[in-house]
N, C-alpha and C positions, 0 to 999 in steps of 0.2 A: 346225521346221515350215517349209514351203518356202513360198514369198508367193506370191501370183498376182503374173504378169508388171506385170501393171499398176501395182500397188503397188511394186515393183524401181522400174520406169521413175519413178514419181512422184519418189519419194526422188531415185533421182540426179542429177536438177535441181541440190540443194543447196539448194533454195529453204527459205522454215521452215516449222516443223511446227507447226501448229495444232492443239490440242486441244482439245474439248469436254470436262468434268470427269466429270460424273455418267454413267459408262459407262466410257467409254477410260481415264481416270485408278481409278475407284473406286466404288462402289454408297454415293454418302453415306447413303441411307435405312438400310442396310441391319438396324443395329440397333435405329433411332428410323425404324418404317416411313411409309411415303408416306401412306399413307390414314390415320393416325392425325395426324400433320401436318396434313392439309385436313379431318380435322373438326374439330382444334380452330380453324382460322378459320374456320370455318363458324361454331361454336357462338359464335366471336367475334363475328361480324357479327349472327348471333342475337342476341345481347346488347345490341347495340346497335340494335335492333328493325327490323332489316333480314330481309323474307319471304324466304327463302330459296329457290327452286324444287329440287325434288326431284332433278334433274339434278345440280345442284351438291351438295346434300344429300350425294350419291352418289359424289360424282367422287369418284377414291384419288389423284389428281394434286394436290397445293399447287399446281405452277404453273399448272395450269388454272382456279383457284379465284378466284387471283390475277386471272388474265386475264379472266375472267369479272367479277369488282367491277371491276376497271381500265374496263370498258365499259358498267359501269352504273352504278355508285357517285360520288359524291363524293369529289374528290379526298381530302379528309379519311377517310374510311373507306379509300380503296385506301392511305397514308400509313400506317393502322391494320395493315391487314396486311401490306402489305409487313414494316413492322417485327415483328411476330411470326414472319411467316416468317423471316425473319433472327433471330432469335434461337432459334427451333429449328433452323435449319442449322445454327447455331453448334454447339447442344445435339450433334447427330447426329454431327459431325465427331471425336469423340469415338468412337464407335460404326461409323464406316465402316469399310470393308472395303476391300482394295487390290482392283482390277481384275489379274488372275496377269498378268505381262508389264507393265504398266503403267510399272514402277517404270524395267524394262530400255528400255523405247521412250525415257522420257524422256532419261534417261543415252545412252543409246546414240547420241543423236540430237547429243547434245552434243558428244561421243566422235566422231562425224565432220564435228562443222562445220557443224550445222544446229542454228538459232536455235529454240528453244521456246516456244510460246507457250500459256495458258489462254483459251480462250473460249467462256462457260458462261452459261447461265440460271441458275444458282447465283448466291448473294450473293460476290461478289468477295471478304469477309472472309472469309466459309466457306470457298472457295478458298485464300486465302492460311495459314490457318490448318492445314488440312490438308498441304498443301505442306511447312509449316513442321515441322509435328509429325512427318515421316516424313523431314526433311529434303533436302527436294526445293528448296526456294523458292529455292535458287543455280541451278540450271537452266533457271527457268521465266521469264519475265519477255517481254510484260506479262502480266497477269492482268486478262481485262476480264470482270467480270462483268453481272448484271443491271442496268441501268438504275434507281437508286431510284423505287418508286414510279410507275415508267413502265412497265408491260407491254407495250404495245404495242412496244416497243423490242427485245423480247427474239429471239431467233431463233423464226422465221424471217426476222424483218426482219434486213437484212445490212448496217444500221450497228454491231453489236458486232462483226462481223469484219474490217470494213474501219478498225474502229478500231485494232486489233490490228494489222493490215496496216499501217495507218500510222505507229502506234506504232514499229516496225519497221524504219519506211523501205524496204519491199521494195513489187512490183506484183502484184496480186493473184493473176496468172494463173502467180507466180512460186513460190507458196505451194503447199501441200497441207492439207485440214483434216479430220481424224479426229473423225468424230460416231457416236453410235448412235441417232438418231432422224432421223424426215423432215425435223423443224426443222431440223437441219441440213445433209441433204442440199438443202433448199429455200434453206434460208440462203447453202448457200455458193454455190451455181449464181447467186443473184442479185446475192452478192459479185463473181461471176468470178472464184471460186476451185475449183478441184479439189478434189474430195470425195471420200475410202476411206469405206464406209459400213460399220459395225464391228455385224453383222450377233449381237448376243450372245442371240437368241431365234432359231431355225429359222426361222421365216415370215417374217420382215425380210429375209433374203435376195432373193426375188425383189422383196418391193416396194422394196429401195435400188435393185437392175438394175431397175425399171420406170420410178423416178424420177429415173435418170440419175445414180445415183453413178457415177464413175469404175472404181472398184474397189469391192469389197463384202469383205471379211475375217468369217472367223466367230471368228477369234481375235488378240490382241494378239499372240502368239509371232510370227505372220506378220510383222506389221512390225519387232518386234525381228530376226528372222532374215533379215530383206530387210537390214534397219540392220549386222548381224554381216557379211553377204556383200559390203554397200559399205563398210567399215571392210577389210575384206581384199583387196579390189580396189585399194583406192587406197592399202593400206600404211601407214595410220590405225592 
């Protein structure tokens, strides 16, 4: 599959390739679904005789669930579920499913001399774990996940990418970062990093081009086949 121009151009910087996990890499819910995830912290925080409003009752997102105690709770209760949600990602990692092309972008990216990087709302061990199990984890390095316990930290704030970016020792406008949600097209734009917005639902398409992604991809084959055509160009 042929890349949009944009996505060519980005790559042949050299710069590194940033990934978001839950999309570009892999659908970690996809056996141990999302909304079964946030009601058991729900029912957690229930338990522990917190009213829960119906909204959240509702939400199918853990990490909005999260985000939502992070901004009302006690730090002790957000402590509570973070730790459960980390031990259900753990659960789920097991149970994920490869994103098709996923496997090729990482490798490929390596294969011509760009650095790899994870940077996820995911628990960082969930990441690591998964990596490992499909043997990826010589690839990928750093792997900066969610902030413990710290929500507000997570993307779209753009101290996890610029940690990455530091980690690195690269500048950020040198990078590229593959996400499939607005967190991270927000996140990266307030990084100063370029954004391919990895578009895997039809209607995300115009809104990454609304919100300034760079590129918009509806498939990972795109940047693997951008990544195959700079491998042959430069004799990689």
């Amino acid at each position: 599959m042929r890349a949009p121009d944009g996505v060519a151009r980005l790559l042949a910087r050299g710069g590194p390739l940033l990934l978001d996990f839950d999309g570009p890499v892999c659908s970690i819910f996809a056996g141990y679904p999302a909304q079964a995830v946030a009601a058991e912290l729900v029912a957690l925080m229930r338990d522990s005789g917190v009213l829960v409003p119906t909204e959240i009752a509702e939400e199918p997102d853990p990490l909005d669930v999260l985000r939502w105690v992070g901004r009302v709770g006690p730090q002790s209760l957000t402590t509570s579920v973070e730790d459960a949600l980390c031990a259900a990602e753990m659960r789920a990692v097991a149970t994920a499913e490869a994103t098709p092309y996923g496997r090729e972008v990482i490798v490929g990216a390596r294969q011509v001399g760009l650095s790899v990087a994870a940077v996820s709302n995911n628990s960082a061990g969930a990441v690591t774990a998964y990596l490992a199990a499909r043997r990826l984890e010589m690839y990928v390095h750093p792997v900066v996940g969610r902030a413990y316990a710290d929500p507000e930290r997570m993307k779209p704030n753009p101290e996890p990418i610029l940690r990455a970016v530091g980690a690195l020792g690269a500048d950020p406008a040198e990078c590229v970062l593959i996400g499939d949600s607005l967190s991270d097209i927000d996140g990266g734009r307030a990084a100063g990093v370029p954004v391919i917005g990895y578009a895997n639902r039809p209607w995300k398409v115009s809104q990454f081009a609304e919100r300034g992604a760079d590129a918009v991809i509806t498939s990972m084959a795109e940047v693997a086949g951008a990544l195959v055509a700079l491998a042959e160009r430069t004799g990689l």
